[in-house]
C-alpha positions as CSV (number, residue, x, y, z in Angstrom):
1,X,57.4,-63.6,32.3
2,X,57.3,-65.9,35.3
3,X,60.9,-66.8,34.6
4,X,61.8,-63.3,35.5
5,X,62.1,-60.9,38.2
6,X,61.9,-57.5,38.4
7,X,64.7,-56.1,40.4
8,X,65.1,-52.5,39.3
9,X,64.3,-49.2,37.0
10,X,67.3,-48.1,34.7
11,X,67.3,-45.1,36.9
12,X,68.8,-46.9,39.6
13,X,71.4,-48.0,37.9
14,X,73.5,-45.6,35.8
15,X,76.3,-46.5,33.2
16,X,79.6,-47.9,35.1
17,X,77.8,-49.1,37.9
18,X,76.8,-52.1,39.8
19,X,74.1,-53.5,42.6
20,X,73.5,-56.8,44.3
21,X,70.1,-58.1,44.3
22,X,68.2,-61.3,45.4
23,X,66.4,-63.0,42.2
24,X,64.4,-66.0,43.9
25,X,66.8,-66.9,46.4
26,X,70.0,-66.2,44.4
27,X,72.7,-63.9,45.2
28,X,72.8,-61.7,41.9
29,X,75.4,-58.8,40.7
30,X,73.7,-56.1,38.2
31,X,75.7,-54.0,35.9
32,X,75.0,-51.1,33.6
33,X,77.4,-51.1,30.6
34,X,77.4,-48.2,28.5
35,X,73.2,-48.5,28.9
36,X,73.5,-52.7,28.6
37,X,72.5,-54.5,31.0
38,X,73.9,-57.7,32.2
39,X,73.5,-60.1,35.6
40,X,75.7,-62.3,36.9
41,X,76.1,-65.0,40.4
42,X,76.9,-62.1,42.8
43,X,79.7,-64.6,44.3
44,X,83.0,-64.4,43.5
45,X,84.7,-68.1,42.9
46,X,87.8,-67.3,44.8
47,X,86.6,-66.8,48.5
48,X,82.9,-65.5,47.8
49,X,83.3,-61.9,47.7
50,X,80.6,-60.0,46.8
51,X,80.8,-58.9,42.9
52,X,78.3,-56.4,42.9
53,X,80.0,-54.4,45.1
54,X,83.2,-53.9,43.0
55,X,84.8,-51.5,40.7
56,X,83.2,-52.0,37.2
57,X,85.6,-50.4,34.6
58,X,84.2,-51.0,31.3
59,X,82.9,-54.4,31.2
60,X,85.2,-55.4,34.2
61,X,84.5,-55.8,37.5
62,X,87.0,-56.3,40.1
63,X,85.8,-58.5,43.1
64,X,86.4,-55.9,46.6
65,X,88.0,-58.6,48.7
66,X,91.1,-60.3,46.8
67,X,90.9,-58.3,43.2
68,X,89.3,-61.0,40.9
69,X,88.1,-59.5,38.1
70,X,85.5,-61.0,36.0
71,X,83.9,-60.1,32.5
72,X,80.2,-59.2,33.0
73,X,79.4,-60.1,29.5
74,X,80.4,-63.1,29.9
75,X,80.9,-63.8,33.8
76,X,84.3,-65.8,32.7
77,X,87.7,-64.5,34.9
78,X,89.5,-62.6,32.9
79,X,93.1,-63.9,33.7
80,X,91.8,-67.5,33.2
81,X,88.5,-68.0,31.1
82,X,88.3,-71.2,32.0
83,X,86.8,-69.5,35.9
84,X,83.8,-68.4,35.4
85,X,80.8,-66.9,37.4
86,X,77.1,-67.6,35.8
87,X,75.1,-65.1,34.0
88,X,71.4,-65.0,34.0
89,X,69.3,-63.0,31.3
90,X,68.3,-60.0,31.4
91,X,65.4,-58.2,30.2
92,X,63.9,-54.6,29.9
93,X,60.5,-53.5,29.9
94,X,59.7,-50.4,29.6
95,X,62.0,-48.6,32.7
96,X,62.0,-51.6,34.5
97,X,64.7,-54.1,34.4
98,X,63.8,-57.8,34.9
99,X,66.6,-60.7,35.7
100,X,65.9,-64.6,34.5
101,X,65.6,-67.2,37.9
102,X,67.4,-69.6,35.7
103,X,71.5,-69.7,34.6
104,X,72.2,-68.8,31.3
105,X,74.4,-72.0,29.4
106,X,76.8,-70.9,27.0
């Protein structure tokens, strides 16, 4: 499990919610959807906005500076999929939630 980190208990994170974390140096958004789990680059790719500190509405989350809004599932934009923020794994053991150092490709 060296390629993870753990960076919270699901307590701390209830359903519709969001946190930033740092996972090895990495600026990381959390998000709890309907008791999922998924991570993704906590930087926004239109002027760096902070991700994990926007509005999650379903599996949305709407960047707090200019309104990006991003798919967590899939960290692409959702006007233009093409824009994309990367996702990194997430695991759970136990009550604790663990994030992967490395980028998810696909």
């Amino acid at each position: 499990m060296d390629a993870f980190v753990k960076v919270a208990r699901k307590e701390e994170l209830g359903p519709g919610t969001g946190k930033t974390l740092d996972v090895g140096g990495t600026p990381v958004a959390l998000f709890n959807v309907g008791g999922t789990y998924y991570a993704v680059h906590n930087t926004c790719r239109h002027r760096g906005g902070p991700l994990g500190e926007g509005e999650l509405s379903g599996s949305v989350v709407t960047c707090p500076w200019h309104g990006w809004r991003y798919d967590v599932t899939t960290g692409e934009k959702v006007a233009n999929p093409e824009i994309r923020v990367e996702k990194f794994e997430v695991w759970i053991e136990g009550d604790d939630i663990l994030v992967g150092k490395e980028v998810v490709h696909g």
